[in-house]
N, C-alpha and C positions, 0 to 999 in steps of 0.2 A: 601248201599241201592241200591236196583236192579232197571236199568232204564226203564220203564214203556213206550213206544211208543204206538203211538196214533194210532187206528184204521183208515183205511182208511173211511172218511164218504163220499158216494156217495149222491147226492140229490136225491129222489123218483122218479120227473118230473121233465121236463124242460118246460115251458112255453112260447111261442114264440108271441113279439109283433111287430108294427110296429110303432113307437113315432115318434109324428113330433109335434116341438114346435117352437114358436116365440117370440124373444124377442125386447120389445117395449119399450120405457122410462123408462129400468132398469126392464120394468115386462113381467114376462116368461109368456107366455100359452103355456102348453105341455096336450098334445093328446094322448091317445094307443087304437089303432085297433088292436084285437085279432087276430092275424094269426094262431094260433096252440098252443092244451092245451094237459097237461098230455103226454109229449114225455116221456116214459119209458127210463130210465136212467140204467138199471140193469147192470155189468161189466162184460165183458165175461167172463169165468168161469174160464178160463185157464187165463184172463190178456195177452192175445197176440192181440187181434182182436180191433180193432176199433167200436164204435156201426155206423149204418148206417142208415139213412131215406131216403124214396122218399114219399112226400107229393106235393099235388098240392093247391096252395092256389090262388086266384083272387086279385090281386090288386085292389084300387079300380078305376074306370075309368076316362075319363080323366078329365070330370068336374070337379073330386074334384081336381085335379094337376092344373087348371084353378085357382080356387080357392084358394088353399094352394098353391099357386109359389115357385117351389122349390129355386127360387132365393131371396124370403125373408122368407123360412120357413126350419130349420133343421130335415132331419131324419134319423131313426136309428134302426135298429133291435136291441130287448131287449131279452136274452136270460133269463127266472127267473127259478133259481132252485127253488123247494119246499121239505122236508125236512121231515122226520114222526117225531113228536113233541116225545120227552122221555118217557118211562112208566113209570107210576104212582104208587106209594107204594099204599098197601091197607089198610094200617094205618100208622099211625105219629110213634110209638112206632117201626115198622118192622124196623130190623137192614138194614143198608146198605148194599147191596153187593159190592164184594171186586170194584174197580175204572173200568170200564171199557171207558173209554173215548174216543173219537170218536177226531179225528182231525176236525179242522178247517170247516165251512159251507163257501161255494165259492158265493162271491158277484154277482146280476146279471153284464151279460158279456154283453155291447153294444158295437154296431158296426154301426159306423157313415155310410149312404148311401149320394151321390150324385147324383139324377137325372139329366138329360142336356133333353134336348129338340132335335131331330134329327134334324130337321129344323125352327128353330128359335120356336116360342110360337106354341102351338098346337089350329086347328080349333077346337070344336069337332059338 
């Protein structure tokens, strides 16, 4: 039997968040501020190149860092792939075509941030 290797599956988009969560007597509150939707995901054509962005996004200001202290609150940039769902037979009865199989869908990728304060707590 001939060995069948999986397509490479790219995700469509990436999705970029900003999560900041707190945990309190065993109960989490987690938050996501949307930083950036729909990053096109396409592979360079050749598979040599990296993709590349420059986007500019606003944090938000200081109030809310007043507020959410980064010394009792965690966060983390959330990368979320999204995926184009399978196509659909157009009846139950149409034969299957031969396996085409796609490898593996990549879990969102987080990345812990730590804020500090430049000088002690901020006025604003």
């Amino acid at each position: 039997m001939p060995l069948l290797l999986a397509q490479p599956n790219y995700p469509q988009s990436l999705d970029v968040v900003l999560q900041y969560s707190q945990v309190q007597n065993h109960i989490s509150n987690t938050y996501q501020l949307v930083a950036k939707t729909e990053l096109a995901t396409e592979p360079d054509k050749k598979g040599k190149h990296d993709q590349k962005y420059a986007t500019k996004w606003k944090l938000p200001d200081c109030q809310f860092f007043q507020e959410h202290s980064p010394a009792s609150w965690e966060y983390a940039l959330v990368f979320v792939p999204y995926y184009e769902p399978p196509p659909r037979r157009k009846n139950r009865k149409q034969r299957k075509d031969p396996p085409t199989d796609k490898g593996p869908q990549q879990d969102p990728i987080e990345v812990k941030l730590d804020f500090q304060w430049a000088h002690g707590a901020p006025s604003c």
